[in-house]
N, C-alpha and C positions, 0 to 999 in steps of 0.2 A: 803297436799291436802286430804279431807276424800273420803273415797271411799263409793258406792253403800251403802253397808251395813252399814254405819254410819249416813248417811244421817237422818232426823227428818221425818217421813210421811205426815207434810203438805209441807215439801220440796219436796218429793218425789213426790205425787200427783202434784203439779205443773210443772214436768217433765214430768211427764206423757201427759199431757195437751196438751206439746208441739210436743208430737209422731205420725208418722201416724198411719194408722191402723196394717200394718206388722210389725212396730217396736213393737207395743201396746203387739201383738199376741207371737211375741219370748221372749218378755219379762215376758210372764202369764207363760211361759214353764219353768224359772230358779229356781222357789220357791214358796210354797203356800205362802208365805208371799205379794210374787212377781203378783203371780195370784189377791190375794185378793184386792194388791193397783190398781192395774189394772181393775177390775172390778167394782171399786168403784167410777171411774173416769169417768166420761162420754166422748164421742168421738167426735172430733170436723173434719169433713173429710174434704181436698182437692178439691176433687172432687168425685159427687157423678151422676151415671149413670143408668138409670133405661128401659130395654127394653123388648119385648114380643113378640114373636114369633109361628107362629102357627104348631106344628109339623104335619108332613107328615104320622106318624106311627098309629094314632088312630085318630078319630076325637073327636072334642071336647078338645081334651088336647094343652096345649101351657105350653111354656117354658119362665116365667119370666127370666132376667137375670140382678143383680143385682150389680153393680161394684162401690169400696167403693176405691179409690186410685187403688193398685196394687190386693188387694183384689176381688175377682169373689165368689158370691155366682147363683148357681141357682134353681128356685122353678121348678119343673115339674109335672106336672097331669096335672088331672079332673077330675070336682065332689070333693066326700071330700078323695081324695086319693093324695098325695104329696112324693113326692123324692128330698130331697136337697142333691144337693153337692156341693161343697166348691174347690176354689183352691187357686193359684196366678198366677198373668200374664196372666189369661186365661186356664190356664192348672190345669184340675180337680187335686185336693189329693185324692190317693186312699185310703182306709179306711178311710177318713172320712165322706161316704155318710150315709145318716140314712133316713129310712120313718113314713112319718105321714099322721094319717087316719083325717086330712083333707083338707080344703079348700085349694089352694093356697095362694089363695088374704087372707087367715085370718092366713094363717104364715108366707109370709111378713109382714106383718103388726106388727104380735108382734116383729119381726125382728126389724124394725124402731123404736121401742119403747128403744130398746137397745140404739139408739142414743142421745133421747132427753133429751137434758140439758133445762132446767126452760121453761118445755113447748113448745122448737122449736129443731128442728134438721137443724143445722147451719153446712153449708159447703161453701166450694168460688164459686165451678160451681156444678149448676146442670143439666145432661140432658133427657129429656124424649123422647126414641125414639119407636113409632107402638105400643104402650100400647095400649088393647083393652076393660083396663076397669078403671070406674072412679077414682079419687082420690078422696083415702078419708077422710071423715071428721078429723079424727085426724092425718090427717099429716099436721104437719104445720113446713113446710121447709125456714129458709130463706138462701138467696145467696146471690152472688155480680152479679155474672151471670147465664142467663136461657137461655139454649136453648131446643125446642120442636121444634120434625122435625116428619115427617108422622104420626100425630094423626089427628085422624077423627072424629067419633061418639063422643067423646069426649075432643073433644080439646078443647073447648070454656069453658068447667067446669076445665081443668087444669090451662088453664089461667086466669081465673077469681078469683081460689083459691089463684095465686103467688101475683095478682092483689092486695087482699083484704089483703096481707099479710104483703106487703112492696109496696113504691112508688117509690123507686130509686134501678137501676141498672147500671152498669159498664158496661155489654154488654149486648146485647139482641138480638137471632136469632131464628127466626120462620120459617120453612119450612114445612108448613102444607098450604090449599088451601081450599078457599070459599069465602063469599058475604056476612056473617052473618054481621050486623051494628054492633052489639054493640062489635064486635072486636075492631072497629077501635075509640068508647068510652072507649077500656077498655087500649089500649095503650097511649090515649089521656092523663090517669090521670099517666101515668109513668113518669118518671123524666131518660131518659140514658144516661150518661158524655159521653161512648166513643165511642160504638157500635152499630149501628141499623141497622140488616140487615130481611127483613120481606117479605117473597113470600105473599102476600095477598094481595087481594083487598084490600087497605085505602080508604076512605073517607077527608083524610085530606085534611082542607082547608090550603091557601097560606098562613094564620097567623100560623096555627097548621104545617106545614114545617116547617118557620121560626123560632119557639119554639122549634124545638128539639137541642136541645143540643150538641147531638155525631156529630161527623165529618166525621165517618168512616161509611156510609149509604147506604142501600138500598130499597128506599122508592117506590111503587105503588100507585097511585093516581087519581082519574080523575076527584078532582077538583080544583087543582092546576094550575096553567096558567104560561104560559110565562115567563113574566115577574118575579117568585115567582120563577122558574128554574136557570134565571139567577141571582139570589141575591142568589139563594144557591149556583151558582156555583161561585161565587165572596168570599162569607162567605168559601168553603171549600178551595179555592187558598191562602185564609188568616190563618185560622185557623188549616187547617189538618198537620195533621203529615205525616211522611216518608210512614206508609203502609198503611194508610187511604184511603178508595176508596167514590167516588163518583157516585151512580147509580142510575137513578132516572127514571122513568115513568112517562110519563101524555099522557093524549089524544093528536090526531093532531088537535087541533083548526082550522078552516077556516083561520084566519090570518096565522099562524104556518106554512109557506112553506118551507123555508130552515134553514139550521143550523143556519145563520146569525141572526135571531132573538132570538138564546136563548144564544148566546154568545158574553158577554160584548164589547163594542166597545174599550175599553182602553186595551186589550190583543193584543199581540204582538202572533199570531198565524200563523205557517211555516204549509202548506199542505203538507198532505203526500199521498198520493196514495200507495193505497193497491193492491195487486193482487188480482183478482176476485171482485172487489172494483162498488157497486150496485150505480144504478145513487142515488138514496136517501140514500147513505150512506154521510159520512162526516169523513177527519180522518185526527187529525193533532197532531202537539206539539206545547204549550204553551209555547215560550220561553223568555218571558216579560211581561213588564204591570200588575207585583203585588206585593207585599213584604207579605212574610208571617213571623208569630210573633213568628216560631221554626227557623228562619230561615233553611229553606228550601226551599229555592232557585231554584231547579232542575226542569229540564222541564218537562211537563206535558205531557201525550199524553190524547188526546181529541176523543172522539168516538161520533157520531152522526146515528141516524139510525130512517126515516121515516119508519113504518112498514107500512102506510095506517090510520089504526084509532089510532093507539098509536107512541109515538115518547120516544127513549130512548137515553137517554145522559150520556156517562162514561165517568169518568174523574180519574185519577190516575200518580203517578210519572212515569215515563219512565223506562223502564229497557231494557240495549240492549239487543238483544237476543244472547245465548250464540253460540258460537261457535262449528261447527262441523266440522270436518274434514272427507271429501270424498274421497272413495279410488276408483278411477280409471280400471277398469275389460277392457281389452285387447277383441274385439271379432274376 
């Protein structure tokens, strides 16, 4: 067997390929040789995590915070004054912070340039969480998954960048909030196998439900009907898998009075009564009436919940709830 040091450099670069970013880093420490190949290799991450925080100590300054796997880098200032530091796991390296007299947003940035292999910087998740300022032009990111959660002033330009970048995703969760239309055109042109889960007002109509793909959903709507509720709730008893959830929104139509109209008449459904259980609630187990094609067989528990103008329907496998043992106090 050859060892390390035998190995040919386009072997070795091909190793490298396959490291995360902490293996990438102990390996740059054994050799300038070791550094070199290392450096030559561009970085393919796992997951990559980008958040922004406004600190309490000055105004005007925030605290990018930049997680690359196991890796933690962070930018800190304002204006064109910058302190990075570096750790893993979240826990800073001491001695290796250093300052630079500038921007933040412009030494991130050359930061992400360190990533990009033929023009994109490729990882499998990426998440953007409370960033307060745009993405930019040259970052062009692609993933398998995208999650953005509490973006505001600019959420519509990060999504629209991931949009124009790639049309299919493996997951997809949005926890950001508003009315903007062209959100709900800009997720129309997505393609997501397995994931969709979206706090936001949609737009979608009953054909644009029917199109999505993922199984495991959480979709907002108010122009979906009925009817379009219960074919997705038929397509998920067929199609989802074991952790897949069902969660769906639409208006309460004038017809829409009780559960009984968004739930197929060919299900074998056992009532359950809840504690504290509201007359417009609904809560059962699906224990029949579908074959699904994982088989997965398991019953289902079924939520129903008239709120007045909105009506929401969950559906998900059952899990009993665990066990607690009560201990008994003498008074």
């Amino acid at each position: 067997m050859s060892s390390w040091q035998e190995l040919t450099i386009r072997l070795k670069l091909e190793i490298v390929e396959l490291l995360d970013y902490e293996s990438r880093c102990n390996l740059r420490l054994c050799s300038s040789s070791d550094r070199d190949t290392v450096d030559s290799t561009k970085i393919i991450g796992k997951n990559l995590k980008i958040s922004e925080t406004t600190s309490e100590m000055a105004e005007g300054k925030t605290i990018i915070r930049l997680d690359i796997d196991t890796f933690t880098i962070w930018f800190i200032g304002r204006e064109n004054v910058t302190r990075i530091d570096k750790g893993w796991n979240g826990e800073i390296i001491e001695g290796f912070s250093e300052t630079r007299q500038q921007n933040r947003y412009a030494v991130i940035g050359e930061f992400m340039e360190r990533f990009t292999r033929k023009g994109f910087v490729w990882v499998n998740t990426i998440g953007v969480d409370s960033t307060n300022f745009p993405v930019p032009e040259t970052w062009n990111i692609k993933c398998a998954n995208l999650r953005l959660y509490n973006l505001q002033e600019h959420y519509l330009g990060w999504l629209r960048k991931f949009v124009t970048l790639f049309q299919k995703l493996k997951k997809l969760e949005i926890g950001c909030w508003g009315n903007e239309p062209e959100i709900s055109e800009l997720l129309g042109q997505l393609k997501v196998t397995k994931t969709m889960k979206v706090d936001h007002d949609l737009n979608f109509t009953d054909e644009q439900l029917d199109q999505v793909e993922a199984m495991d959903v959480k979709i907002l709507s108010f122009n979906v009907t009925a009817e379009a509720v219960k074919k997705r709730l038929q397509k998920f008893l067929k199609y989802g898998k074991k952790g897949d959830e069902l969660d769906l929104h639409t208006p309460s139509h004038e017809l829409v009075i009780t559960h009984d109209q968004l739930i197929p008449n060919e299900l074998i459904v056992k009532r359950i009564k809840m504690q504290n259980e509201e007359e417009t609630e609904y809560n059962g187990h699906i224990i029949g009436g579908f074959e699904n094609v994982h088989e997965v067989q398991d019953r289902r528990a079924i939520h129903y919940v008239n709120f007045g103008q909105l009506i929401r329907i969950h559906c998900k496998v059952y899990e009993k709830p665990e066990r607690s043992d009560c201990m008994m106090y003498p008074f």
